[in-house]
C-alpha positions, 0 to 999 in steps of 0.5 A: 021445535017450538016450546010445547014440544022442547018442554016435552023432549026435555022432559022425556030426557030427564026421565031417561037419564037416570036409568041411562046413567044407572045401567053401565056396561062392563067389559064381559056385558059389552063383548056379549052384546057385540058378539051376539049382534056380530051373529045375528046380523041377518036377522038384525037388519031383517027387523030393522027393515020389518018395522021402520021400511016396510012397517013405515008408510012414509018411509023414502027406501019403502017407495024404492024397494016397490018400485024395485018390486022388491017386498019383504018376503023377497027381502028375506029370501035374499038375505037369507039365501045370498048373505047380508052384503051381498044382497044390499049389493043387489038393491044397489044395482035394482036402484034401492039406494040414497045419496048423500045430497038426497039424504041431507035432503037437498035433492029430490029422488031421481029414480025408475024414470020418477022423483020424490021430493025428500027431507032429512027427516023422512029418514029419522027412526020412526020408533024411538023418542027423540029427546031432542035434535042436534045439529051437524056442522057440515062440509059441503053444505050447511050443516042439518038437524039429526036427532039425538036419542038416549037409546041410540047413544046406549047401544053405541057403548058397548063397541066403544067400550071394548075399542077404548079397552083396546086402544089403552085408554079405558079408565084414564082422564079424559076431558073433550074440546067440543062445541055446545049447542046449538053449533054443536051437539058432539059435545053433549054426546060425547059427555053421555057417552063417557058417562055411560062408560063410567068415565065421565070427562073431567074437562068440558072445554069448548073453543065455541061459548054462549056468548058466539051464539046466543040462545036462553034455550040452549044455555038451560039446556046445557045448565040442565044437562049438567044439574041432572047428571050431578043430582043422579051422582054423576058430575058432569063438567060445565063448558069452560071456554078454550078458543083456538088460539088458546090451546096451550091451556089445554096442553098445560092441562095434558101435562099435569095429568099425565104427571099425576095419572100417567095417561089422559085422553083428549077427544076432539077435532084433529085439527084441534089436537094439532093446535094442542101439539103444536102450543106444547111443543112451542111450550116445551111442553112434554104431553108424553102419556097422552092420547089426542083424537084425530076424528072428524077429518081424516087422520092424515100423517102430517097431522099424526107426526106433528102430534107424535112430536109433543110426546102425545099418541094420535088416535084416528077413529071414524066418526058419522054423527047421525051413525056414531062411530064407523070405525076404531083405529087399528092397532096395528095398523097399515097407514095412520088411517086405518080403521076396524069397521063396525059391523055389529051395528052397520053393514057396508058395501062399496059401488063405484061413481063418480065424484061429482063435476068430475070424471074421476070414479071413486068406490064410494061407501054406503051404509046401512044401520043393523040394529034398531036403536039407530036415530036415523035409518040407512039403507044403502046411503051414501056418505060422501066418502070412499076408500079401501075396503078389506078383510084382513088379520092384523093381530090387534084386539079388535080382530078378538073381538071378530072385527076383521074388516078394515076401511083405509085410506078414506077420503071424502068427494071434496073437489077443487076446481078452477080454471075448468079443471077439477080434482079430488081434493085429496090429491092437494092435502099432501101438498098442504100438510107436507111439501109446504110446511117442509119448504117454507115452515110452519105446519098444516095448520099455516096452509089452506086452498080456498075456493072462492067464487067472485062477483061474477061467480069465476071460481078463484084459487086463494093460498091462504099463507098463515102472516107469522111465516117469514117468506120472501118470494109468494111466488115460489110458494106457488111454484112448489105447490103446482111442482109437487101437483104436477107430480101427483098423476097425469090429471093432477098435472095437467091442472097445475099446467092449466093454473100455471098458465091462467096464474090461477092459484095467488097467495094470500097472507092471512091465517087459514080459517076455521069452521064454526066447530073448530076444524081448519079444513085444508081445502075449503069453498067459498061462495057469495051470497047474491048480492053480497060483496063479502064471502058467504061466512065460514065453510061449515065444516065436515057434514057428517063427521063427529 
């Protein structure tokens, strides 16, 4: 954006606030909202597709739906007629679908014999005013811009509203251990979308300071974001730097909240919630009473119980940056990952495909927005995850509420390759976050699998081995790994006998990396810039989780 235009955004902002931060919903608005939209779910994404696909010339899915010779009355007709679902279904088969590197617009469209060029942009509501872009932070790529809207922020509240009321930490002290702009936008989403809920943070802790990335830009907007919301009665927090290896501070901070309130509530990166747990339990810390979140990485059960440890309870919702939350954490649950999809504001269907370089076929997610708030538009796009989709009563609020389907066990299409020989990185997380920390010590944050390309670009298998582990025998640490892979599926052991032989896998002694937002991946890919003797920086991390 360049000054003329982030002077208008800002301001355009300012404007807004106020009224977004006057009209907050309570627990019987919300349930109205989310009961009527759960109804008129049909006709929801019948004026989405109206106004934004085929009342948008420039529209990438209005280019596919023509070709698919598919217009709006037909669009009615089968939606109509078939049911929402099933009718998206349908387009998948037709070709009317996105993937995800073409939605992150690093590939054309390949489709009907034809390609379109693309860019992330081209798939930006085209009816709401941005008040500014953000940034995601990325998993398999560099993260992209998305814009954030004050509009889409409020119509994501009233779900929120109702799971927070659910899952027992609505009204209770909440603080976040977010980024700032511009390597991160979540935390001042997450600061509007508190605050809309009438519960503001109390604590904006950021392990990512001015001082990492410079820019005068986004430190006024910070300090403006701020004043604003004070000068409207609203007393939103200043980022106070907590790095990574500080967590015990917040731990500390946990503590005396649940002293004084009985129960607080810590949003941010699982990882990071871990670090918590594990500064408070070498602390002797007791955070008995508090949530931590376990969002933007899959809410594994190494990462649940080791939080379970300190006295906490971990609380895994499924986030998308450029949709909000996906998911709400079940209650009663079957696993620690599994969700209540949010269909009031989206619609899911799943298609099998392959997980890219491999020949394993995975039922891959796509989604498509429902209500016209959303900043970006979805029809039928990929995300680049896959998991269990089903209807079923579990007897937990958010089945109160008419939200009966369920996504477990979800994963993403993250590959680990070597030696000719490729997995879904799935199949190694066990391994990382339980079999080693169970031999060896330590916990899932002491272990990572990285892949890195050599000079000569030959994909190479790094154990990154945290230093603080007394271990005499590295080989052995290897051993165990390719021993538990080998009993993992036959692909998976045929790839442990392929990197036995070729010594494929070596240990490093140094401390697993984190991304720029402050999320330590268990697998993570390395790639040199042409030229460059040294790793092309860190891994961005998950692209699309918030």
């Amino acid at each position: 954006m360049g000054l003329v235009s982030d002077s208008v955004a800002y301001t355009r902002f300012a404007v807004g606030l106020r009224r977004f931060l006057r009209e907050i919903p309570t627990p019987a608005q919300a349930e109205e909202i989310v009961r009527r939209r759960l109804t008129e779910r049909k006709e929801n994404f019948l004026l989405v597709a109206e106004k934004a696909v085929y009342g948008y010339a420039k529209s990438p899915y209005l280019t596919l739906l023509r070709e698919a010779r598919c217009e709006l009355g037909d669009l009615r007709n089968a939606v109509r007629r078939k049911g929402l679902e099933t009718a998206l279904r349908d387009l998948r088969e037709a070709g009317v679908y996105i993937t995800f590197e073409e939605f992150k617009g690093r590939k054309p469209i390949r489709r009907f014999g034809k390609t379109w060029p693309v860019a992330q942009k081209d798939f930006d509501n085209p009816f709401l005013r941005r008040y500014f872009y953000g940034r995601t932070s990325g998993t398999t790529g560099p993260g992209t811009r998305f814009p954030v809207d004050l509009e889409t922020i409020a119509a994501r509240q009233p779900m929120r509203l109702l799971a927070r009321i659910a899952q027992g930490i609505h009204n209770v002290p909440v603080a976040i251990w977010r980024g700032v702009p511009p390597t991160n936008m979540v935390g001042v989403k997450n600061i509007l979308g508190n605050a809309k809920l009438g519960n503001v943070p109390l604590k904006w802790f950021t392990p990512i300071t001015f001082d990492d990335r410079p820019s005068w830009k986004h430190r006024l907007y910070v300090e403006g974001i701020v004043r604003l919301g004070r000068l409207h009665g609203v007393p939103f927090p200043y980022p106070e730097t907590v790095r990574l290896d500080e967590a015990v501070v917040i731990a500390r901070w946990l503590e005396e909240m649940v002293r004084a309130h009985g129960k607080c509530y810590l949003s941010t990166f699982g990882s990071m919630s871990l670090r918590v747990a594990v500064a408070a339990l070498d602390e002797g810390i007791d955070l008995t009473g508090a949530v931590l979140s376990l969002g933007g990485e899959p809410p594994t059960e190494a990462k649940a119980s080791a939080v379970r440890r300190s006295g906490a309870r971990p609380l895994g919702n499924y986030n998308i940056s450029e949709l909000g939350g996906v998911g709400k954490a079940c209650m009663n649950p079957i696993g620690e990952n599994d969700q209540h999809f949010m269909k009031d504001r989206l619609a899911l269907i799943q298609h099998p495909r392959l997980a890219p370089g491999t020949e394993i076929e995975v039922p891959a997610l796509l989604f498509t927005t429902i209500v016209p708030e959303m900043n970006k538009i979805f029809l039928n796009v990929e995300t680049d995850d896959y998991g269990t989709v089903e209807t079923r009563s579990c007897g937990c609020p958010f089945e109160g509420y008419g939200l009966t389907e369920h996504i477990r066990d979800i994963r993403s299409f993250r590959k680990l390759a070597g030696e000719g020989m490729t997995l879904v990185g799935s199949e190694m997380e066990r391994i990382l976050e339980e079999v080693l920390p169970a031999r060896f010590g330590g916990t899932p944050l002491d272990y990572q699998l990285v892949e890195r390309e050599d000079e000569q670009g030959f994909t190479r298998l790094l154990l990154m081995v945290h230093p603080r582990l007394s271990i005499e025998n590295e080989a052995e640490v290897v051993e165990t790994m390719l021993t538990a892979l080998g009993k993992s599926s036959k692909l998976a052991g045929g790839a442990a006998t392929i990197w036995r032989q070729a010594k494929a896998i070596r240990v490093h002694r140094e401390p697993p990396v984190t991304t720029g937002a402050g999320k330590l991946l268990p697998l993570r890919l390395e790639r040199r810039e042409p030229g460059s003797s040294l790793p092309a920086g860190r891994v961005p991390d998950r692209v699309s989780r918030g």
